[in-house]
SERO-4910 file (N, C-alpha, C, O; in steps of 0.05 Angstrom, whole numbers):
BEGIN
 pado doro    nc1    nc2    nc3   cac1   cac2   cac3    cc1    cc2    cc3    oc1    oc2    oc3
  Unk    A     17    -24      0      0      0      0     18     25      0     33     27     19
  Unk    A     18     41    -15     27     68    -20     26     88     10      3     93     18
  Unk    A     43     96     23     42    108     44     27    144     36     37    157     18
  Unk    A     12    150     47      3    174     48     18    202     49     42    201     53
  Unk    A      7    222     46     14    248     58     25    250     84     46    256     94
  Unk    A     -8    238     95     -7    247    128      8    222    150     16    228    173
  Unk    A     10    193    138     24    173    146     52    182    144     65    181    165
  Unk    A     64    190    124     94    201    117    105    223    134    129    226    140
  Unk    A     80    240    142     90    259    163     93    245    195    114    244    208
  Unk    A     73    238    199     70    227    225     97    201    230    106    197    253
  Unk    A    105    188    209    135    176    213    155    188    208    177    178    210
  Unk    A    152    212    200    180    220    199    185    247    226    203    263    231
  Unk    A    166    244    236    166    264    268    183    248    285    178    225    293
  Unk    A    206    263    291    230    268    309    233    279    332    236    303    330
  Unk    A    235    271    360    244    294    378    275    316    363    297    308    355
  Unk    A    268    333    364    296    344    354    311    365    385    300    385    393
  Unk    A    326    358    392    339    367    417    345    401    414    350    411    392
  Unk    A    345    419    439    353    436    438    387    450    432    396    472    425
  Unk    A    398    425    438    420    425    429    432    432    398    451    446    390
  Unk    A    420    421    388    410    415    364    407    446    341    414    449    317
  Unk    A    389    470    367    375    487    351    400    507    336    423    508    346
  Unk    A    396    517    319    405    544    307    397    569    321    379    568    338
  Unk    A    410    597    313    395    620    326    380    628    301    372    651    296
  Unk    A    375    604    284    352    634    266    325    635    276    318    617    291
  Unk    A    309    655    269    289    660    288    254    645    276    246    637    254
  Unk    A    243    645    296    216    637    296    200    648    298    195    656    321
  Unk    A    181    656    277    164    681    268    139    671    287    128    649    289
  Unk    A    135    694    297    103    701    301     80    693    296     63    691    313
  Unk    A     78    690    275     62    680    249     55    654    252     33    644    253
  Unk    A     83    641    255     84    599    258     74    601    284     53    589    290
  Unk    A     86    613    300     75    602    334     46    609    330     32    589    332
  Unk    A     35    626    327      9    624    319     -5    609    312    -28    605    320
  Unk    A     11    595    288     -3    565    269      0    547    286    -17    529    287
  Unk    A     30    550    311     22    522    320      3    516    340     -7    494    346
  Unk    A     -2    544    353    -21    552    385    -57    542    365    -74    527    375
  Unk    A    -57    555    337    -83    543    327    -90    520    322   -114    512    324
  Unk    A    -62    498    310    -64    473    301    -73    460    324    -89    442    322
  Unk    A    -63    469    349    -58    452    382    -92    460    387   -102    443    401
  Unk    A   -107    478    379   -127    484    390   -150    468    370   -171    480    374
  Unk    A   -154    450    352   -162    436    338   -157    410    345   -157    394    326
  Unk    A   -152    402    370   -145    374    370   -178    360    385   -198    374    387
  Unk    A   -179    337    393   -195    327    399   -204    332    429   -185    345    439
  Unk    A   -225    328    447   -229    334    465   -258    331    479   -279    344    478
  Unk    A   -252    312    489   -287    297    509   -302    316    518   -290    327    537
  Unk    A   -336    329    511   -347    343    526   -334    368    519   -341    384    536
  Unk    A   -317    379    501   -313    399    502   -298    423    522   -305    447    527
  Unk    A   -279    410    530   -264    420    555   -240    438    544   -228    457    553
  Unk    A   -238    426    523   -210    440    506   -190    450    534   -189    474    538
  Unk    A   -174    431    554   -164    430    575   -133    451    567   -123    469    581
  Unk    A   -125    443    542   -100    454    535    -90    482    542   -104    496    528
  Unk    A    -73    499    556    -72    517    561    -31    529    554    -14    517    566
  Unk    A    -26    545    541     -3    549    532     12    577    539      4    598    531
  Unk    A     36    572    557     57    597    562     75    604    547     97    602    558
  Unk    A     74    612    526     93    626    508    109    648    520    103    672    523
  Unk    A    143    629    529    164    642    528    189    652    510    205    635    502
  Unk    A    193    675    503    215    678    489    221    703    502    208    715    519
  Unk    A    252    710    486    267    730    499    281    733    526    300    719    535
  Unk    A    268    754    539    290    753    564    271    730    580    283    716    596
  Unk    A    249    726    579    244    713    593    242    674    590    231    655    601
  Unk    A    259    679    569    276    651    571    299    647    586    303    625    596
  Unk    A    313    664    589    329    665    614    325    664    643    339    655    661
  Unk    A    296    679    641    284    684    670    277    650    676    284    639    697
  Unk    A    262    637    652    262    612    668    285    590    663    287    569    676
  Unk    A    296    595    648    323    575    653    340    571    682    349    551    693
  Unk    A    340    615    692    354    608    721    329    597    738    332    583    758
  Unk    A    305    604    730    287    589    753    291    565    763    296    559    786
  Unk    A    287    541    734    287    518    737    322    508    738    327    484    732
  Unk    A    338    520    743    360    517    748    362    516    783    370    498    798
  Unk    A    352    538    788    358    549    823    334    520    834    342    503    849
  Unk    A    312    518    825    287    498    835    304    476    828    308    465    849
  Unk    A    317    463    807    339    446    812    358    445    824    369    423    823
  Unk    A    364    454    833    388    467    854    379    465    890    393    460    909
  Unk    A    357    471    888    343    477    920    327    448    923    316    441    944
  Unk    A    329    434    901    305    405    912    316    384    913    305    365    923
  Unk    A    352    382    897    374    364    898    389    360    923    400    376    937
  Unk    A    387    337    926    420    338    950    445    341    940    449    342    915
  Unk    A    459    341    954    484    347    946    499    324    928    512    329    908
  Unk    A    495    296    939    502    267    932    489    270    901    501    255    886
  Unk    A    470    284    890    454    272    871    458    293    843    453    290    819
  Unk    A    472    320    862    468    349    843    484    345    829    502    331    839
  Unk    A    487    353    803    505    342    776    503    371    768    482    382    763
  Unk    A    528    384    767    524    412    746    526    409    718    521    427    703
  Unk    A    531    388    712    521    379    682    490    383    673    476    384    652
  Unk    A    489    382    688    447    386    685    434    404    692    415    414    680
  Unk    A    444    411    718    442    444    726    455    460    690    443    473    672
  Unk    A    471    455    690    486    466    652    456    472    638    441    491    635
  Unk    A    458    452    634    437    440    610    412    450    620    406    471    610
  Unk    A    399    443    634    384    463    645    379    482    635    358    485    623
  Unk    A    398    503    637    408    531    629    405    528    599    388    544    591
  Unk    A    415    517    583    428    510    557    399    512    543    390    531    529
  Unk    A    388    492    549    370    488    538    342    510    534    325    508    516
  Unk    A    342    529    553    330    553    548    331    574    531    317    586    516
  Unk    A    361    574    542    371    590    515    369    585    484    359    599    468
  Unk    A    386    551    478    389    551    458    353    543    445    353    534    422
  Unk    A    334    544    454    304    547    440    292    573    433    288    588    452
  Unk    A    286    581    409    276    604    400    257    609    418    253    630    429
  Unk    A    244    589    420    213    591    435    210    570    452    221    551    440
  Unk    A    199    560    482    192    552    495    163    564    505    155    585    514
  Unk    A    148    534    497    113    531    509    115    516    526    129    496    526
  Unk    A    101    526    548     92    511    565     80    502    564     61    515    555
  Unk    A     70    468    570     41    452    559     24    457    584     34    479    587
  Unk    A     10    454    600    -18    459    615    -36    454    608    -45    458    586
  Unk    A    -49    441    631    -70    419    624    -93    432    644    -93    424    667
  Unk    A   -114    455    635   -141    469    657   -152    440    663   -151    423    645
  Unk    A   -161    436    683   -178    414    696   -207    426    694   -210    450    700
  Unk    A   -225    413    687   -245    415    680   -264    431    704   -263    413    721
  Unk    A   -276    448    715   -277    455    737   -307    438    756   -315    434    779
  Unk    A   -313    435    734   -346    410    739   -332    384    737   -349    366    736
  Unk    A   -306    375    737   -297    348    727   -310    330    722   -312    310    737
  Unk    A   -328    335    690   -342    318    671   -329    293    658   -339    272    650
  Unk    A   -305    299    659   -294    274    647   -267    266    664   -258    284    678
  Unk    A   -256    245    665   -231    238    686   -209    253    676   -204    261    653
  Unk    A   -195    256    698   -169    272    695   -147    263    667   -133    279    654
  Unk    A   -148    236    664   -135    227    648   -138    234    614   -122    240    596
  Unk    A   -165    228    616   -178    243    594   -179    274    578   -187    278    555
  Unk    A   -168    296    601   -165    322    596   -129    318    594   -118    337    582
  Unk    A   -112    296    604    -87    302    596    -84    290    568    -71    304    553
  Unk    A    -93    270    561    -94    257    535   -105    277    517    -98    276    494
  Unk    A   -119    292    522   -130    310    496   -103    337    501    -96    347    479
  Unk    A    -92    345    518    -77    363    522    -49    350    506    -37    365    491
  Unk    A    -40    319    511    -22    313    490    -28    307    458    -14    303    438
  Unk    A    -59    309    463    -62    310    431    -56    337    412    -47    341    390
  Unk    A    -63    347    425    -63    382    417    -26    387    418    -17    407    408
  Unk    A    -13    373    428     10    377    434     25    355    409     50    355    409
  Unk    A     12    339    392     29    329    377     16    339    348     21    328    326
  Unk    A     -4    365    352    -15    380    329      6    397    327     16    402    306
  Unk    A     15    405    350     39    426    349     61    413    328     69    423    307
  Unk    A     71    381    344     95    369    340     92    364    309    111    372    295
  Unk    A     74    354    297     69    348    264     73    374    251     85    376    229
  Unk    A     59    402    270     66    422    242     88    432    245     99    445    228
  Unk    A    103    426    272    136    435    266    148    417    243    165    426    228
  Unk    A    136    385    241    150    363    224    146    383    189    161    395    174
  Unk    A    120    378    192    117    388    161    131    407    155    143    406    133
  Unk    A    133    436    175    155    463    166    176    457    165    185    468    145
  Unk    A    203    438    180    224    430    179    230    453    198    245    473    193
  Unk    A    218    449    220    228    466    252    224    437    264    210    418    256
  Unk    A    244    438    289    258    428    309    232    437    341    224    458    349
  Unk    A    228    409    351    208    415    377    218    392    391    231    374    380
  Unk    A    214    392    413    219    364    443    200    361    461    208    372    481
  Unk    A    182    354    465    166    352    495    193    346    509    210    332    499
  Unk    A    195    357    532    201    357    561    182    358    587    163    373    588
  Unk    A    190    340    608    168    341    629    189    329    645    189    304    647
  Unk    A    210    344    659    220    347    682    207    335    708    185    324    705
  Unk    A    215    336    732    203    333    752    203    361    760    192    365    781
  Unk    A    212    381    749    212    411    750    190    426    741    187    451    742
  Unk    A    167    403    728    146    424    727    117    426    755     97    440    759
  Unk    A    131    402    769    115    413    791    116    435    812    104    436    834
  Unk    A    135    455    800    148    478    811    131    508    794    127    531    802
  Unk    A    123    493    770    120    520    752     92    541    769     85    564    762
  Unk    A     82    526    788     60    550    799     82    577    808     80    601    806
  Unk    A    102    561    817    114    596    827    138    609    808    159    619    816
  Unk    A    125    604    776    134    615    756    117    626    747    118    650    744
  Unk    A    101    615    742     77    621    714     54    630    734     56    621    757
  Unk    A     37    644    729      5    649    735    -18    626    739    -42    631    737
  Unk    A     -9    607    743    -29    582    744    -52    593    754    -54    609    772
  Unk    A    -73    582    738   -106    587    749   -109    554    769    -95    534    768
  Unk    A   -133    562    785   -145    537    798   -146    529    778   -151    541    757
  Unk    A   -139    487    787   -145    473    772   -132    468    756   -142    451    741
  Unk    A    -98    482    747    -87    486    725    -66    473    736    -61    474    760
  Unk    A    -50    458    718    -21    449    721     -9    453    694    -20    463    675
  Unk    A     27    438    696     43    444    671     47    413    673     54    397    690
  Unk    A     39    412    645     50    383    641     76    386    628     85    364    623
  Unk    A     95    407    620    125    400    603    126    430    595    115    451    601
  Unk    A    147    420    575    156    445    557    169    443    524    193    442    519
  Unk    A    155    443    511    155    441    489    173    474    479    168    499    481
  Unk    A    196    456    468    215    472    461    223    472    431    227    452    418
  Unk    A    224    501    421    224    503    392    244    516    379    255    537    385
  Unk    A    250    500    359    273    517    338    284    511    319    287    487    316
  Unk    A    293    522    302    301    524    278    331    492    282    340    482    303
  Unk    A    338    485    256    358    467    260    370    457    233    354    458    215
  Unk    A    390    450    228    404    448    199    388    413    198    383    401    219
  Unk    A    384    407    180    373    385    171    394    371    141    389    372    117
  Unk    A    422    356    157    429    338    149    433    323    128    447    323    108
  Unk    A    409    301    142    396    280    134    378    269    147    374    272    171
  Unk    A    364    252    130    338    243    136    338    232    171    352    212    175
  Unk    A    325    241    194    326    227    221    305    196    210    284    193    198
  Unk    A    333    173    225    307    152    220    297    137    245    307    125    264
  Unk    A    275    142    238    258    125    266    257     96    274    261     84    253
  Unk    A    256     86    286    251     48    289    224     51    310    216     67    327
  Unk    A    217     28    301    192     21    320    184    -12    328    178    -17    304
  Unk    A    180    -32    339    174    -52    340    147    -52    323    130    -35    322
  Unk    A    147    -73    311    118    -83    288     94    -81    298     87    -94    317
  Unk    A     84    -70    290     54    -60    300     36    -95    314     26   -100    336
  Unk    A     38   -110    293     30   -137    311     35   -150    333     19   -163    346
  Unk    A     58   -147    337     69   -150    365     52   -142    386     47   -154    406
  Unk    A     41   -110    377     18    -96    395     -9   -106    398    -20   -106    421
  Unk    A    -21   -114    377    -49   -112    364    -53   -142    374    -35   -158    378
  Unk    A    -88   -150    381   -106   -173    386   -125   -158    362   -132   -135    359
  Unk    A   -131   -187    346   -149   -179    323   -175   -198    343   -167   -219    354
  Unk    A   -195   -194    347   -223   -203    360   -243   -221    330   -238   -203    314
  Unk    A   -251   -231    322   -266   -236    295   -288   -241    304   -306   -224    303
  Unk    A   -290   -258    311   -313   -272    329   -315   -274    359   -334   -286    369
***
């Protein structure tokens, strides 16, 4: 069978690392496309849970030292690695753009919690496909550092951060190739 459009995209989606990124810049315009694509995703009852912090500029810095120092203050000493504390840092910087993912909790909780995070990662791999299709560079990240982000961000009741979806530009090589175990391995066919 002839692979598709939309099958061809969806396998060739990459984490692409911040490491990774270039400084050319990320228009206005795309973050837009991707905050709209993310807002079209699926969603039980209509909760549309997804909620997004768009950081750039100085205040990518502001949270790199955040989640640097909240790494820093929740580590012991035996465990603190400034390699990561680094990176940490690194990784703020080197992203044009950093989103915060957030997941609003339903405030009538009509549907289970699980169900408003699953539509919040759906909306979150609307993002990751239209970075694939543009040939921009994105990562979900989800630290144990985002259970810190209330005393960063403005959290509403009911609101948490599930990660940080980090964006940017990146020289493209060659083809990234994916592996996956055989879909049957997964699958029970039922007939009767």
């Amino acid at each position: 069978m002839e692979q598709t459009a939309i099958s061809e995209l969806i396998r060739n989606r990459r984490s692409i690392f911040p490491a990774q990124y270039t400084k050319a810049p990320i228009s206005d315009a795309f973050i837009k496309e991707l905050l709209e694509n993310a807002n079209w995703a699926p969603t039980h009852r209509m909760t549309e849970p997804w909620r997004f912090k768009v950081v750039r500029n100085e205040a990518k810095t502001r949270l790199g030292t955040f989640l640097a120092n909240t790494y820093t203050d929740i580590t012991n000493d035996e465990q603190f690695s400034p390699f990561k504390y680094k990176k940490i840092k690194n990784n703020c910087e080197a992203a044009e753009v950093i989103i915060a993912i957030c997941m609003q909790r339903d405030p009538k909780e009509r549907v289970p919690e699980w169900e408003e995070v699953a539509a919040t990662a759906m909306a979150v791999q609307n993002m990751w496909l239209t970075c694939t299709e543009a040939g921009v560079g994105c990562y979900w990240s989800s630290p144990a550092l985002i259970n810190y982000m209330d005393e960063f961000f403005d959290l509403e009741e009911g609101e948490r951060c599930l990660g940080f979806l980090y964006v940017g530009n990146y020289e493209q090589p060659e083809a990234l190739v994916g592996k996956r175990n055989p879909i049957e391995d997964k699958v029970v066919w039922l007939d009767s």
